[in-house]
C-alpha positions as CSV (number, residue, x, y, z in Angstrom):
1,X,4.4,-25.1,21.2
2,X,3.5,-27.7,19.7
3,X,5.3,-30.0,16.5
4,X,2.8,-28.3,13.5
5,X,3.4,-24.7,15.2
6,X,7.4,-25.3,15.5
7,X,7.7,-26.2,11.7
8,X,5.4,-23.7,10.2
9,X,7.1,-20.9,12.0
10,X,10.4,-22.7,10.5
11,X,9.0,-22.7,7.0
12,X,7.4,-19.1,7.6
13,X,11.4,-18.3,8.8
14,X,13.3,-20.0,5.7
15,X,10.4,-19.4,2.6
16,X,10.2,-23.1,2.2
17,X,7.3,-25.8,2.4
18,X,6.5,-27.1,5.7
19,X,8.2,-30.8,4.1
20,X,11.2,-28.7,3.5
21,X,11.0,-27.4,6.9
22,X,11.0,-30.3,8.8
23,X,14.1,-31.6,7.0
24,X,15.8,-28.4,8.2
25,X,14.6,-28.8,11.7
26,X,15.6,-31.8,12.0
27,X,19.4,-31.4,10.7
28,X,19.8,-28.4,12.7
29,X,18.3,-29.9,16.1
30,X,20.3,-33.5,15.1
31,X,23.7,-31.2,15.0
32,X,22.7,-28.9,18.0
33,X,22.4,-32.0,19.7
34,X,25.7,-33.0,19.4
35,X,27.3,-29.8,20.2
36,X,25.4,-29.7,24.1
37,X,26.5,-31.9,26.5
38,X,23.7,-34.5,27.7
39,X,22.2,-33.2,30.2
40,X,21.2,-30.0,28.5
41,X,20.2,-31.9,25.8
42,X,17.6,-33.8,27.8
43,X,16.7,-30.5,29.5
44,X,15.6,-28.9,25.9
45,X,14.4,-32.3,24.5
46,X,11.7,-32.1,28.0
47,X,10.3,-28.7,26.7
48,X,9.9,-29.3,22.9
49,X,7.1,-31.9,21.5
50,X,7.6,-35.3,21.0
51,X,8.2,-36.3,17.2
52,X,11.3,-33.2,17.7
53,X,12.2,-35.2,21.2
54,X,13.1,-38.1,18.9
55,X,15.5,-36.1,16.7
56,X,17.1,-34.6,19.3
57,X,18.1,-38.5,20.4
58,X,18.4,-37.6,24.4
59,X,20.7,-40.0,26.1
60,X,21.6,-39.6,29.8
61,X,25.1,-42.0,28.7
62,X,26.2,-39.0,26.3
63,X,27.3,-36.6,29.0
64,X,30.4,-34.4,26.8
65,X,29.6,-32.5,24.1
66,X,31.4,-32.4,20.7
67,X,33.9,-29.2,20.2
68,X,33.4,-27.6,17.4
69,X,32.9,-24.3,15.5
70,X,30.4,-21.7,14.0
71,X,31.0,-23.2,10.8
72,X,31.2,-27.1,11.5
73,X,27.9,-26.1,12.4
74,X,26.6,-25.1,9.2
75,X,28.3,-27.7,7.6
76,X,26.4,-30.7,9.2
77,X,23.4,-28.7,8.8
78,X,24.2,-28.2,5.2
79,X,25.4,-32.0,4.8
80,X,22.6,-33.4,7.0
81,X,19.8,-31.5,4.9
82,X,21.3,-31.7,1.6
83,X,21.5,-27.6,1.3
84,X,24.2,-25.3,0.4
85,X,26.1,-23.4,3.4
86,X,23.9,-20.3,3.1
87,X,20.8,-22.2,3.4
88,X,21.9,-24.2,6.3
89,X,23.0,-20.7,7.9
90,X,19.6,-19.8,7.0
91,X,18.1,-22.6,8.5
92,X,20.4,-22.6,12.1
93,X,19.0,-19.1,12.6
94,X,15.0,-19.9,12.2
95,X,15.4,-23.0,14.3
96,X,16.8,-21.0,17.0
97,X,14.9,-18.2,16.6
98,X,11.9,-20.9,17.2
99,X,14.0,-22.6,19.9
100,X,13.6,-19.3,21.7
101,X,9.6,-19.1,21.1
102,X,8.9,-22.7,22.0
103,X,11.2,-23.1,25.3
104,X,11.4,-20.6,28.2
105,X,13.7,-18.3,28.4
106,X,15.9,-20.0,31.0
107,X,16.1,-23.1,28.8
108,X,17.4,-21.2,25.6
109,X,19.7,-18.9,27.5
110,X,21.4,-22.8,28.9
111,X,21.8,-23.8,25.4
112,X,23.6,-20.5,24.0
113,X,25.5,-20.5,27.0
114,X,27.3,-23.6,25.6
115,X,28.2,-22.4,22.8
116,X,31.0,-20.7,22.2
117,X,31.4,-16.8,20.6
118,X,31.6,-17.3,17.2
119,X,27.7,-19.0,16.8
120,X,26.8,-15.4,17.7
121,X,25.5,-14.5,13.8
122,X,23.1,-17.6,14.3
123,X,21.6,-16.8,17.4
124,X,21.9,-13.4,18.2
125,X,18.6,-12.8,15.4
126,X,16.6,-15.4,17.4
127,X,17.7,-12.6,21.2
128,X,16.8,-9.5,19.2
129,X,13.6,-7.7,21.0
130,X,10.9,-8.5,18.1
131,X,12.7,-10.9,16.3
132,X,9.4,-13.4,16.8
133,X,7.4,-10.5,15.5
134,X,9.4,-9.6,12.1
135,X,9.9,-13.0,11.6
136,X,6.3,-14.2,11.5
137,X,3.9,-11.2,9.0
């Protein structure tokens, strides 16, 4: 998938502009980031496209991934993107509902598999069978 593809189905996902979008992106992917540990951050920045590489910020040095919960989550999102929490909820749960389109399957189930239970209400819409399809009209 490639960068214009990833933020329009982001935009499509959170009824904002494709600008809008890419600000959301970007804050969720910048906090995802820091919640993986290094490795399988380099391993999901290798399957998405380049200018979303970059946000990611890969780094073979940053092996341990920060601890924390659901709703840290949503609050850098929130903070990062300048939204209220229910947006950034909003905007976790397109981004990984895209995550899951743009990488394979293998790839997406590393990256839920570190993290813990209560991230479930983001990314359980983004494992539903047809979520892709009732997401995008």
């Amino acid at each position: 998938m490639d960068y214009h593809t990833f933020i329009d189905r982001v935009a499509q996902r959170t009824r904002t502009s494709p600008e809008r979008a890419a600000t959301l992106a970007a804050a969720t992917l910048e906090t995802l980031a820091e919640r993986l540990t290094g490795g399988e951050v380099l391993d999901l920045a290798a399957q998405l496209p380049r200018p979303l590489q970059a946000v990611l910020k890969p780094s073979p040095r940053t092996e341990s991934a920060d601890r924390f919960g659901a709703a840290e989550f949503v609050a850098r999102v929130g903070q990062r993107a300048s939204v209220d929490e229910n947006a950034a909820r909003d905007a976790a749960r397109a981004v990984f509902t895209t995550l899951r389109e743009a990488v394979t399957a293998g790839e997406f189930d590393d990256v839920v598999t570190q993290l813990p239970r209560d991230y479930r209400g983001m990314v359980e819409p983004a494992m539903a069978p047809g979520a892709a399809l009732r997401a995008n009209p």
